[in-house]
MIDOSE-1310 file (N, C-alpha, C; in nm, 2 decimals, decimal comma, always signed):
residues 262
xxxx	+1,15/-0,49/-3,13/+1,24/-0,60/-3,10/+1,30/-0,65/-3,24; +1,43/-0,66/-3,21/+1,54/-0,78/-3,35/+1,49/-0,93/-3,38; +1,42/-0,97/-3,43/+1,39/-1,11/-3,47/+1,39/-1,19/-3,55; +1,51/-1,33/-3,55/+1,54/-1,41/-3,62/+1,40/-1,49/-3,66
xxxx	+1,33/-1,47/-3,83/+1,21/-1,52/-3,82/+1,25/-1,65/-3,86; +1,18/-1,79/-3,79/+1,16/-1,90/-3,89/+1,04/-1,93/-3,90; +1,00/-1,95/-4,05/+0,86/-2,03/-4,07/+0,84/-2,07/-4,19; +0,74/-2,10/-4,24/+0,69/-2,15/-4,37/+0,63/-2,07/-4,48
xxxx	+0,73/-2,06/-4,61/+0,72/-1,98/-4,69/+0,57/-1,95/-4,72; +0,52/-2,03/-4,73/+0,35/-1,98/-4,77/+0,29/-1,90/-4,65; +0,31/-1,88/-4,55/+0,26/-1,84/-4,49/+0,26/-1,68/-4,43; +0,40/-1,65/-4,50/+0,48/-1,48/-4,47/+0,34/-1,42/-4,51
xxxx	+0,24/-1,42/-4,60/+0,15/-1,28/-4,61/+0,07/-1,29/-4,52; +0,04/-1,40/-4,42/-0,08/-1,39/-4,29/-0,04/-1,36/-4,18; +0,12/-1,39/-4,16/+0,22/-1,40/-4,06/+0,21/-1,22/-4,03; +0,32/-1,19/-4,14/+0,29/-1,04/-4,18/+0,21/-0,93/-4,17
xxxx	+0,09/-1,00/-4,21/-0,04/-0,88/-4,21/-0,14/-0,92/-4,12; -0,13/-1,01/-4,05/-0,25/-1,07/-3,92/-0,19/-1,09/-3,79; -0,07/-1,12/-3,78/+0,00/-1,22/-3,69/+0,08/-1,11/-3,59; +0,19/-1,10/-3,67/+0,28/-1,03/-3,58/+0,28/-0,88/-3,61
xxxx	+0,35/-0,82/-3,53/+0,35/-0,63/-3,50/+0,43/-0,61/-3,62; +0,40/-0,51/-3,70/+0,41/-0,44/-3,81/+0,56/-0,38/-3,78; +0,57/-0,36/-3,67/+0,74/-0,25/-3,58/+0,81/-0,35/-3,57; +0,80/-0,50/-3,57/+0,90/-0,59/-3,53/+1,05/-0,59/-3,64
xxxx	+1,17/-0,54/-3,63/+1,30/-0,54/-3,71/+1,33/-0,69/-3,73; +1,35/-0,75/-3,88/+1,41/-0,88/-3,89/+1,54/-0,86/-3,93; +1,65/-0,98/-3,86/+1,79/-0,96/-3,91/+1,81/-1,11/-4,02; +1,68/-1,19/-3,97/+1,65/-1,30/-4,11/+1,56/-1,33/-4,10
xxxx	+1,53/-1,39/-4,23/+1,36/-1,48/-4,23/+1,44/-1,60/-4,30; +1,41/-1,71/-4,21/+1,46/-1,87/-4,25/+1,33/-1,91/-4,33; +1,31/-1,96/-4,41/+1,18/-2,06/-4,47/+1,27/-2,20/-4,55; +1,15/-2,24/-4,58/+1,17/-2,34/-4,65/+1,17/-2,38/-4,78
xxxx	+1,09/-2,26/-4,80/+1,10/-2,24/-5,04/+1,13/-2,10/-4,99; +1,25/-2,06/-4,98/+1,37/-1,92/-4,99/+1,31/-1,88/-5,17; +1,28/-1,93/-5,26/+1,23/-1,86/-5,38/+1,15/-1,78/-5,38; +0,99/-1,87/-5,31/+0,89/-1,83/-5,27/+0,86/-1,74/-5,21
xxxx	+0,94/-1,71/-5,10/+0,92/-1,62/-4,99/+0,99/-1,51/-5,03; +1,12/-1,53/-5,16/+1,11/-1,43/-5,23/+1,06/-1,32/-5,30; +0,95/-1,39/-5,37/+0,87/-1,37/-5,49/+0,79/-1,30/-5,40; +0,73/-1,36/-5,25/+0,58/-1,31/-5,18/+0,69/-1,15/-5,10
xxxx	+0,82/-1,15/-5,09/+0,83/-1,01/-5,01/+0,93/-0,90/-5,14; +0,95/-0,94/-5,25/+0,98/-0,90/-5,37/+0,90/-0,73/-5,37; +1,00/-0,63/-5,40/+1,04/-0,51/-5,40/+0,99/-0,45/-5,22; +1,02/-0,51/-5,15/+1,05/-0,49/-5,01/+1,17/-0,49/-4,98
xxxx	+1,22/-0,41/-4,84/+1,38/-0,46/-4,83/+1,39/-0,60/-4,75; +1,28/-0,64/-4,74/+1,27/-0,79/-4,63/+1,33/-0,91/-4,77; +1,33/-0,91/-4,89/+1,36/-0,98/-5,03/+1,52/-1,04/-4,95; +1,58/-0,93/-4,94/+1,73/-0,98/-4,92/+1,73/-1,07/-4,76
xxxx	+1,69/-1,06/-4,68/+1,66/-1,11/-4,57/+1,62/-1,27/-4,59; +1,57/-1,36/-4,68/+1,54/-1,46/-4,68/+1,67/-1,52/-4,67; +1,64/-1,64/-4,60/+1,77/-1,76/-4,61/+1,67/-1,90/-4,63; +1,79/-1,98/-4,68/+1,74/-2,15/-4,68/+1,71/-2,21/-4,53
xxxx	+1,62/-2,31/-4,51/+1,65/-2,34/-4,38/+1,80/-2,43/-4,32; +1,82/-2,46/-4,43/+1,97/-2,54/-4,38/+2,09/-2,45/-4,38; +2,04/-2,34/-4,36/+2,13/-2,23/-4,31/+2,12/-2,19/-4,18; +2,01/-2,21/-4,12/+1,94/-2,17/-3,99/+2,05/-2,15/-3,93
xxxx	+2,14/-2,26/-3,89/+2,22/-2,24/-3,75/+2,34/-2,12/-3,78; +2,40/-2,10/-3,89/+2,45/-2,03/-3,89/+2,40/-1,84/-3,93; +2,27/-1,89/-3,95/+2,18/-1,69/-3,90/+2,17/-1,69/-3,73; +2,16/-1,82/-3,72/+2,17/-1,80/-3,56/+2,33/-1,75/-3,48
xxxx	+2,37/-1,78/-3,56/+2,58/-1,75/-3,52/+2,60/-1,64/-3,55; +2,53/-1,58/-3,66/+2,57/-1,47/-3,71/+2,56/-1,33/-3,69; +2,38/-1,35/-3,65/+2,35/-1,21/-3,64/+2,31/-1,20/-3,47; +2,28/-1,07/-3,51/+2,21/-1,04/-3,35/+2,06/-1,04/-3,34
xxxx	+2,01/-1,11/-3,28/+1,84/-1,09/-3,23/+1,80/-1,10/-3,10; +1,68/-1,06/-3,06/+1,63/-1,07/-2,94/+1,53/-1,17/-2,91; +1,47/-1,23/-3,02/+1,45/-1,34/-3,00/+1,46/-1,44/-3,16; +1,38/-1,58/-3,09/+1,44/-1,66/-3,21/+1,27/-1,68/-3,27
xxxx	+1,14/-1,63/-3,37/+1,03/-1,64/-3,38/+1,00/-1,73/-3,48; +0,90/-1,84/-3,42/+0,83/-1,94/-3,51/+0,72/-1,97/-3,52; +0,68/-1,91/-3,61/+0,51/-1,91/-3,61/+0,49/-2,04/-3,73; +0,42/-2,12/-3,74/+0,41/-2,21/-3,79/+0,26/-2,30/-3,84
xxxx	+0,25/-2,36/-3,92/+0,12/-2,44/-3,92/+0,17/-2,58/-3,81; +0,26/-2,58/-3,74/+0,25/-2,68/-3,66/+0,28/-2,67/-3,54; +0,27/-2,75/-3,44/+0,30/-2,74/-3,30/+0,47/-2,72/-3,31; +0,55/-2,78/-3,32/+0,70/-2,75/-3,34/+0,77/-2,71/-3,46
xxxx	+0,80/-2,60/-3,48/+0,87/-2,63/-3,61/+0,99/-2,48/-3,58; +1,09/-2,50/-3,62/+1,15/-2,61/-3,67/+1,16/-2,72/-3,53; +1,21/-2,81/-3,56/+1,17/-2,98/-3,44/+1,22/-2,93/-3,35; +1,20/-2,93/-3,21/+1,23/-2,85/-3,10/+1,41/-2,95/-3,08
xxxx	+1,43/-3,08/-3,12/+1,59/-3,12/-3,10/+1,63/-3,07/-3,23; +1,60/-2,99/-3,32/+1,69/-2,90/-3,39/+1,74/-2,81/-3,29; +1,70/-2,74/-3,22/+1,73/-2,61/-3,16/+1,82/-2,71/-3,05; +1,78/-2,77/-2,94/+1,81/-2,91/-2,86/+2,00/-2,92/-2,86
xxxx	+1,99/-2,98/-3,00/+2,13/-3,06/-3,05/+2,26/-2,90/-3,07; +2,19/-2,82/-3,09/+2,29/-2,68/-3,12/+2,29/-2,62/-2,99; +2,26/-2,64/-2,89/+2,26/-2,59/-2,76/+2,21/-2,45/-2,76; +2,09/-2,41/-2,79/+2,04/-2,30/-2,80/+1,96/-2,27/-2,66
xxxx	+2,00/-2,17/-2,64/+1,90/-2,12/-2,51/+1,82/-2,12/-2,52; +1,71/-2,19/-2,40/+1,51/-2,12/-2,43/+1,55/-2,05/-2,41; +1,61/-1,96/-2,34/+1,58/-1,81/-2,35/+1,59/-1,71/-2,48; +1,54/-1,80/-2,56/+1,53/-1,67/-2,73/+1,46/-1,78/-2,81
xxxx	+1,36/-1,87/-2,85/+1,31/-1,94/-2,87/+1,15/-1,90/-2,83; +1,05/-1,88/-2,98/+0,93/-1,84/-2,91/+0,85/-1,91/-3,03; +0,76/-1,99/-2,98/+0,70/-2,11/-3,06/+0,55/-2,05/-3,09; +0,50/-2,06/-3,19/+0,36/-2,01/-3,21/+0,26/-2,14/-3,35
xxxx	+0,20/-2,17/-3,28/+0,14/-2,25/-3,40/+0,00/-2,16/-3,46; +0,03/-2,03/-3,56/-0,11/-1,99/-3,63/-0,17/-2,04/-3,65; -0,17/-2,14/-3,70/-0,31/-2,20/-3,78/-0,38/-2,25/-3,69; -0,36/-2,29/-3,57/-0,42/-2,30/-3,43/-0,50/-2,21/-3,38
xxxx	-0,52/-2,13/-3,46/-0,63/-1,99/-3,37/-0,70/-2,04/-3,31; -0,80/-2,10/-3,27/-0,90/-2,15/-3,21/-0,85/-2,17/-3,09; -0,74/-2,27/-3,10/-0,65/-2,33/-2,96/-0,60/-2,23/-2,87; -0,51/-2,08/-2,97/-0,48/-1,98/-2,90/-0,54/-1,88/-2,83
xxxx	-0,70/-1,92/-2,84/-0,79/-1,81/-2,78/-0,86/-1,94/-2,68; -0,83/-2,06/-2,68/-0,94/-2,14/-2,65/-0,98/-2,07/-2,47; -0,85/-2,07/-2,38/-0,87/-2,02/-2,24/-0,95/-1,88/-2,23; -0,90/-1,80/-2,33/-0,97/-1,64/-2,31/-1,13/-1,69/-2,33
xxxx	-1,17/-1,75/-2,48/-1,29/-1,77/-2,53/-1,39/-1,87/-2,36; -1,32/-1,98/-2,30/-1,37/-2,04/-2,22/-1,42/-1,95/-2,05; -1,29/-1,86/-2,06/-1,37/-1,78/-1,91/-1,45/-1,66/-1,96; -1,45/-1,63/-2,09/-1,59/-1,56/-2,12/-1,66/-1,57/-2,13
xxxx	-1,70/-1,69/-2,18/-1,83/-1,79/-2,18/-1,87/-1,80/-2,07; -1,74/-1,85/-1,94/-1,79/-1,89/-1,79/-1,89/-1,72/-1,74; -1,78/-1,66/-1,81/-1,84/-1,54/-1,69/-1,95/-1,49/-1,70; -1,98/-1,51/-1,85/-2,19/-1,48/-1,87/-2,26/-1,58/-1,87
xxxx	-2,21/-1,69/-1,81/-2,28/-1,80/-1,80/-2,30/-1,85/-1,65; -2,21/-1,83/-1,58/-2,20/-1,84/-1,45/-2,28/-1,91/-1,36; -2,43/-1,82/-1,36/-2,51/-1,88/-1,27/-2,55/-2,00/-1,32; -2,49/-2,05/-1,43/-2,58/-2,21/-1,47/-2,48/-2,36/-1,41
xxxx	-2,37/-2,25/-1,33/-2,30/-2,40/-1,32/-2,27/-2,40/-1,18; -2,28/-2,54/-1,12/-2,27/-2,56/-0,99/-2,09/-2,59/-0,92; -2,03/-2,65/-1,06/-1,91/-2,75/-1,03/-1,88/-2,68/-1,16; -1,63/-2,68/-1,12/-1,56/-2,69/-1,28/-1,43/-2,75/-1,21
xxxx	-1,39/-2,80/-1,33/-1,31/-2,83/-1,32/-1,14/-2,81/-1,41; -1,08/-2,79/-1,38/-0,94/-2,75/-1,46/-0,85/-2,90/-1,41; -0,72/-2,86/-1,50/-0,64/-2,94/-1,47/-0,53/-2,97/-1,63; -0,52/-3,10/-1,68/-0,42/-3,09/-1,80/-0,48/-3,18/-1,87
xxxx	-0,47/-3,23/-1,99/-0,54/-3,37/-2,08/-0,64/-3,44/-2,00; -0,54/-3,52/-1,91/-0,60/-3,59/-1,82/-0,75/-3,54/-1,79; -0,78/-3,43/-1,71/-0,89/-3,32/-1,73/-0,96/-3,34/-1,86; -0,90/-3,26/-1,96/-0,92/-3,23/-2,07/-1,02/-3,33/-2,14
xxxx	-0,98/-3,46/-2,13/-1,03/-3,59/-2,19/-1,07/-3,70/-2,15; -1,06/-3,70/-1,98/-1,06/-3,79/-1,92/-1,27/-3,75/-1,84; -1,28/-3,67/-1,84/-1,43/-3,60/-1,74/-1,57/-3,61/-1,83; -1,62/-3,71/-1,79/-1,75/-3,70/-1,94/-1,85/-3,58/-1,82
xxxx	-1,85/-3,48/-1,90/-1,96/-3,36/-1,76/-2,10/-3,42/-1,82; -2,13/-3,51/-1,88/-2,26/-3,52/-1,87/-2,26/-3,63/-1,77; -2,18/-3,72/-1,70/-2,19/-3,82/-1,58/-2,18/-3,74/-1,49; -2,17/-3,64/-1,46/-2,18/-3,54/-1,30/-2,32/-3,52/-1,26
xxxx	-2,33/-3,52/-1,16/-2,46/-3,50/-1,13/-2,53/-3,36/-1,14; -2,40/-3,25/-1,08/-2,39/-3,16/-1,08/-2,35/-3,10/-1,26; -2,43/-2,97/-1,27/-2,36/-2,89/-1,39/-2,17/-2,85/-1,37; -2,15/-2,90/-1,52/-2,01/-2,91/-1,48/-1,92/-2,84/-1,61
xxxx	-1,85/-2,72/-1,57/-1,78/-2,66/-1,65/-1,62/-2,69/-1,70; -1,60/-2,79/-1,78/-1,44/-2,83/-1,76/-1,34/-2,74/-1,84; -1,26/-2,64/-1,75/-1,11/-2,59/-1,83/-1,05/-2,67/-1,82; -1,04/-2,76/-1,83/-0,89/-2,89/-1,86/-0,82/-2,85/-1,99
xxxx	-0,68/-2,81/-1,99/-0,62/-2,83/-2,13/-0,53/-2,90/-2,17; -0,49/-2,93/-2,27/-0,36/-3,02/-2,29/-0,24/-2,95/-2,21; -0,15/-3,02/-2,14/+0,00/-2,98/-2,08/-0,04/-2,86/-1,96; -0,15/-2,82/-1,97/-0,15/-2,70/-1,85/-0,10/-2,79/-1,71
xxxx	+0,00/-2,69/-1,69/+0,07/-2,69/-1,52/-0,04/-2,62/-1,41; +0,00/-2,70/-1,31/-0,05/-2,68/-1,17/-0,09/-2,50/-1,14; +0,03/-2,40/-1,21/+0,05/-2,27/-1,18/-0,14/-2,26/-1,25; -0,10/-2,27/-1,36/-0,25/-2,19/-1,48/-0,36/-2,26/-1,42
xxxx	-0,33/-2,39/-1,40/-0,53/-2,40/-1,30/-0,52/-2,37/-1,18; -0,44/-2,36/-1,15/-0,46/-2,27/-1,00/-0,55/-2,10/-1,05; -0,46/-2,00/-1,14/-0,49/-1,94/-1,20/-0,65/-1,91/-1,25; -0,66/-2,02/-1,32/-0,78/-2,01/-1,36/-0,91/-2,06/-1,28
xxxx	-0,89/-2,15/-1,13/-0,97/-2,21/-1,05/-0,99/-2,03/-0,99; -0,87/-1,94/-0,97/-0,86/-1,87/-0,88/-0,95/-1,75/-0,95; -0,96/-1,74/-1,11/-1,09/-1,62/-1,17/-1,19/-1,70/-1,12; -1,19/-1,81/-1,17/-1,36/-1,84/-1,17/-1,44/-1,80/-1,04
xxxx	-1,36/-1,84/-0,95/-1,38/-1,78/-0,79/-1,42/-1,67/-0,78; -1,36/-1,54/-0,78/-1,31/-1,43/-0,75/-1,33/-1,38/-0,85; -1,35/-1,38/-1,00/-1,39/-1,27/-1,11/-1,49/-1,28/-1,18; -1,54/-1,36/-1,16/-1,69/-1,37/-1,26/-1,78/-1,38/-1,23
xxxx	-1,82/-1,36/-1,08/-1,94/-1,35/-1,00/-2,01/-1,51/-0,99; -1,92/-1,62/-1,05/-1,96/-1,73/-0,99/-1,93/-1,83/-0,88; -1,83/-1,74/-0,80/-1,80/-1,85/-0,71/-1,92/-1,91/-0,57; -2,03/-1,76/-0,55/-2,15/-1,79/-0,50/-2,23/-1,93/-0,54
xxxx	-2,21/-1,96/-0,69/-2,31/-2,05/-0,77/-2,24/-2,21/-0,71; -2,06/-2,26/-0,70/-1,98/-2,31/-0,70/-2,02/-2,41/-0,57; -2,01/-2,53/-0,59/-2,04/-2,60/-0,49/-1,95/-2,73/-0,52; -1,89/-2,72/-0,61/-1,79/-2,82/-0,58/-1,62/-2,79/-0,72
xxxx	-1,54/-2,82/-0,69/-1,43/-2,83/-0,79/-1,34/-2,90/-0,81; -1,33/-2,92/-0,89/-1,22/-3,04/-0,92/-1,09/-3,00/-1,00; -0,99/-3,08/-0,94/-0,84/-2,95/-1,03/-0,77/-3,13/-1,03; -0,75/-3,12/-1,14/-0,65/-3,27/-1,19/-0,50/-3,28/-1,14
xxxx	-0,45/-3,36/-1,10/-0,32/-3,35/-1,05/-0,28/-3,48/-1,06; -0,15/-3,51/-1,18/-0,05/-3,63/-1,17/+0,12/-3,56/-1,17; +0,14/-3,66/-1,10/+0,27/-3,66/-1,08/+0,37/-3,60/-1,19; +0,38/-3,56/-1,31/+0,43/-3,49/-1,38/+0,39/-3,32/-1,32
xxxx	+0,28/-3,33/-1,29/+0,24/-3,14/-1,27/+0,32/-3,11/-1,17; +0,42/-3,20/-1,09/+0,45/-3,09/-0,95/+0,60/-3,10/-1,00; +0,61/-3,12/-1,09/+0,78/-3,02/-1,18/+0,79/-2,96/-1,27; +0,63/-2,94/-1,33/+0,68/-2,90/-1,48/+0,60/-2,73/-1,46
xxxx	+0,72/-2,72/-1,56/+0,65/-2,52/-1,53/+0,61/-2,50/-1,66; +0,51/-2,50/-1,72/+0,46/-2,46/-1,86/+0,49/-2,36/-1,91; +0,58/-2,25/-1,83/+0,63/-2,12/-1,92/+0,75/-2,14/-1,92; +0,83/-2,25/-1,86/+1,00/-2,27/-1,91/+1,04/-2,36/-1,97
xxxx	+0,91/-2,42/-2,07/+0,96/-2,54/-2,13/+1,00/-2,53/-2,31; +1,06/-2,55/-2,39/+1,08/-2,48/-2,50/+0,94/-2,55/-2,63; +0,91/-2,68/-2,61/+0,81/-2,78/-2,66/+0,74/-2,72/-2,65; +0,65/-2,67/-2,54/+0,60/-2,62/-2,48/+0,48/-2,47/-2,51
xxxx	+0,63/-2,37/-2,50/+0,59/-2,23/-2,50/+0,51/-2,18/-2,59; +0,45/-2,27/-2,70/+0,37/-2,21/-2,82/+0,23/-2,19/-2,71; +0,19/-2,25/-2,57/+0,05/-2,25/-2,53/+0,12/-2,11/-2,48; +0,23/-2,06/-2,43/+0,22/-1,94/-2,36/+0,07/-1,79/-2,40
xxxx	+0,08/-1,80/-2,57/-0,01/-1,69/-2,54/-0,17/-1,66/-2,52; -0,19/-1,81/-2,57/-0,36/-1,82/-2,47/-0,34/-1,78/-2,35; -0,24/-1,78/-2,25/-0,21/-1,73/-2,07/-0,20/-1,62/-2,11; -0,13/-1,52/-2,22/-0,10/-1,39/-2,23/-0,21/-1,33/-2,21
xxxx	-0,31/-1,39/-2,34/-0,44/-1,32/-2,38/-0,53/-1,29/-2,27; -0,57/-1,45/-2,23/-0,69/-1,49/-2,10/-0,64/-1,41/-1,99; -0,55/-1,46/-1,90/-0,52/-1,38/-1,77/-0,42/-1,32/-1,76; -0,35/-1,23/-1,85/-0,24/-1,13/-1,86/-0,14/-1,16/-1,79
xxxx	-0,09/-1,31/-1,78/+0,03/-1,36/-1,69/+0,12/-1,47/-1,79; +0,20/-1,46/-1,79/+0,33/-1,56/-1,82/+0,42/-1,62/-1,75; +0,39/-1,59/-1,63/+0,48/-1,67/-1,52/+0,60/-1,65/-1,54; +0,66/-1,76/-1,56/+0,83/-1,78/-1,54/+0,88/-1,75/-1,70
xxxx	+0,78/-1,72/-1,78/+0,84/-1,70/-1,93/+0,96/-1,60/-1,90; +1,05/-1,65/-2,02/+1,18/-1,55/-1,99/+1,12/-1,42/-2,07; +1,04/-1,40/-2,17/+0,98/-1,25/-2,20/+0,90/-1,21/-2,11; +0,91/-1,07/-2,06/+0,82/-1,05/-1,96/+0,68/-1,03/-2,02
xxxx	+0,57/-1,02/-1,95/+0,46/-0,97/-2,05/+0,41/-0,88/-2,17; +0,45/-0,74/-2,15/+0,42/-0,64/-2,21/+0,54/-0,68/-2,34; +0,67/-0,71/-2,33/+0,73/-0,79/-2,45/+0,71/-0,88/-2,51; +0,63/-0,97/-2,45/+0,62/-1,07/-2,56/+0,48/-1,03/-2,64
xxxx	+0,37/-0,97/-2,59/+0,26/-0,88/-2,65/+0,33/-0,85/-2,80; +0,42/-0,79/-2,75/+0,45/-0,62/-2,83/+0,52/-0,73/-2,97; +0,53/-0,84/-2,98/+0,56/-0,95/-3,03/+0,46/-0,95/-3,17; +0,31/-0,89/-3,10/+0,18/-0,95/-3,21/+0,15/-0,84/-3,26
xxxx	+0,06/-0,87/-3,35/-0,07/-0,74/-3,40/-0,10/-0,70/-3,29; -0,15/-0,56/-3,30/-0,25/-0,50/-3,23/-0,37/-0,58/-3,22; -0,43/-0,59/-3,34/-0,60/-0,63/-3,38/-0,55/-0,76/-3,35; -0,43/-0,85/-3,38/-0,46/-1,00/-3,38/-0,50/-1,05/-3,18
xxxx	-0,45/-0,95/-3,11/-0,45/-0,96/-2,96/-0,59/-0,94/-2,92; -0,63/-0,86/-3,04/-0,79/-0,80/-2,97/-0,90/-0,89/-3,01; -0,84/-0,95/-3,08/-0,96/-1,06/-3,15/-1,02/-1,18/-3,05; -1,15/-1,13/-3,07/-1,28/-1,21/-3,00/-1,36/-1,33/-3,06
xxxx	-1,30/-1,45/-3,05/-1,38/-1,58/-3,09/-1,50/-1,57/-3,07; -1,61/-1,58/-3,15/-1,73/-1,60/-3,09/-1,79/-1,75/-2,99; -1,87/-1,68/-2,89/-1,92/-1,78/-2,79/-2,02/-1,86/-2,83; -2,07/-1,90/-2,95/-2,14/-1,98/-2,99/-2,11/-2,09/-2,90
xxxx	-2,18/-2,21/-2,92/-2,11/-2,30/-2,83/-2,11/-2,42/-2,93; -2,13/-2,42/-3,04/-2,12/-2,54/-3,10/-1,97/-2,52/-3,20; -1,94/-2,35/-3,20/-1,81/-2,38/-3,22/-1,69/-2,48/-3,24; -1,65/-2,55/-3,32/-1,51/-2,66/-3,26/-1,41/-2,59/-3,21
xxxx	-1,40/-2,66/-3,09/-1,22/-2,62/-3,04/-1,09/-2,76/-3,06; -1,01/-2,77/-3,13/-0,92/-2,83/-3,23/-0,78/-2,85/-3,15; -0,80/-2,99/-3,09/-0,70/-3,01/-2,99/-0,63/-3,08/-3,06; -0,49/-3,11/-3,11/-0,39/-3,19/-3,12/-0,35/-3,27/-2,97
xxxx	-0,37/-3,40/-3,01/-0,37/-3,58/-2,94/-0,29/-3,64/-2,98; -0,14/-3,61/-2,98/-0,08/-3,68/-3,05/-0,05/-3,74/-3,20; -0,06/-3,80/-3,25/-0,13/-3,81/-3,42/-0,23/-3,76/-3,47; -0,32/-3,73/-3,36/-0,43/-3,72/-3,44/-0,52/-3,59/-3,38
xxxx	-0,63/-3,55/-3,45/-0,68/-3,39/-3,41/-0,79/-3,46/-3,37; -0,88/-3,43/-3,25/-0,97/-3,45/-3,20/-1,08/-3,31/-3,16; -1,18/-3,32/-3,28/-1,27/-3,21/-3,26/-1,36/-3,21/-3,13; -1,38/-3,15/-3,04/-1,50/-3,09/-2,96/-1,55/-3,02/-2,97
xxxx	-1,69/-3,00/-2,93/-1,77/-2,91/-2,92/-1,77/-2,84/-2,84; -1,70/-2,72/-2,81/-1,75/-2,64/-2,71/-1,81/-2,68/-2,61; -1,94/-2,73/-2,66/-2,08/-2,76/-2,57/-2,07/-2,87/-2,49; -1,96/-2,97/-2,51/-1,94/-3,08/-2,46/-1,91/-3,06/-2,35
xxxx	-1,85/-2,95/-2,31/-1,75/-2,96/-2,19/-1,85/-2,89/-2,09; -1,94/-2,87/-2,12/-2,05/-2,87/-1,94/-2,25/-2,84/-2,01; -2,26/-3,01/-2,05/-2,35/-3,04/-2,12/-2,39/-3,13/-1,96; -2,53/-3,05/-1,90/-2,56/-3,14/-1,77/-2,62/-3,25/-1,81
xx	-2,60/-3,34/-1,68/-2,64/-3,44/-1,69/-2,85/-3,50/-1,74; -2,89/-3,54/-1,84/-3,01/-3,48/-1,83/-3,07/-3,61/-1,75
């Protein structure tokens, strides 16, 4: 695939050699220290490919790509009303926050856990923040396994209510479930949102579905490393999983999210 890169100059040698597919063709790389990003792709032919970011909109005018790639140390970058105000289609807009690893495996790493763990839980529950932050599982009476994530739509816990059932040999154990539902979830589709789409590839990874993404599966894959797709968080459970809350980062433990009631 042709891909307009934008990201953060320090970051091109992890992006590069951990992140994305080695085969991907760039017709720019936007950063933010254009020197920097010189110096780090210097006697490559990628050298001439840097631009400033206050150039952006017009590498966007200019050239041809197939998509628009932003891998980032942050949840938006560049600000999703940059893209907004220039009337850019989601449909070429693909948001990735690296430094978020934890976050991007968190769904795959959680139904692996479930599925060797299985017989220990009676009740789970999915749903969105609400879920997510709202469920203390040590007040259940019942053992209680919570997938709640930030912004997940109605589609992915359905999804994920429908593995734990049907794929992991726990739905025998299952005696009660709980799926979070407010009034935001019955319009919002989490794979056509552009703010959004950076959660798409924890859905890629965990259950090989993207829904309504405008890339289909096997293309937006072919997006990453090989090895970065294959990579297995360990199930420790004291692990932190590193949720962005607005201002602020709120650590969990793993273990929190289905710690029975003693």
């Amino acid at each position: 695939m042709r891909v307009l890169l934008v990201t953060v100059s320090e970051m091109l040698p992890f992006v590069f050699t951990k992140v994305l597919n080695p085969a991907l063709e760039y017709c720019a790389i936007v950063v933010d220290e254009p020197e920097q990003a010189k110096k780090i792709l210097s006697n490559t032919p990628l050298e001439k490919a840097v631009f400033p970011f206050y150039e952006l909109k017009e590498c966007m005018e200019n050239f041809h790509y197939d998509c628009i790639l932003c891998p980032s140390p942050f949840w938006e970058f560049p600000n999703y009303e940059t893209f907004k105000k220039w009337d850019i289609p989601k449909d070429s807009l693909v948001s990735l926050p690296v430094i978020h690893t934890v976050e991007n495996f968190f769904i795959e790493r959680a139904l692996r856990y479930y599925k060797e763990h299985a017989a220990e839980f009676e009740m789970f529950a999915t749903g969105d923040s609400h879920a997510e932050f709202g469920l203390i599982p040590k007040k259940f009476k019942h053992k209680l396994f919570n997938f709640g994530h930030t912004s997940q739509d109605l589609y992915y816990s359905y999804q994920i209510a429908k593995y734990v059932l049907t794929k992991t040999g726990g739905g025998v154990h299952i005696k009660y479930s709980l799926i979070n539902v407010d009034p935001s979830r019955h319009h919002y589709d989490e794979s056509k949102t552009i703010s959004q789409n950076c959660r798409q590839l924890q859905y890629a990874i965990a259950l090989n579905d993207v829904h309504n993404f405008w890339l289909p599966l096997e293309k937006y894959k072919s997006l990453f490393h090989p090895e970065f797709l294959k990579f297995k968080m360990p199930l420790a459970s004291e692990i932190d999983c590193v949720t962005p809350l607005g201002d602020k980062v709120q650590h969990m433990s793993f273990n929190s999210r289905f710690n029975a009631r003693e």
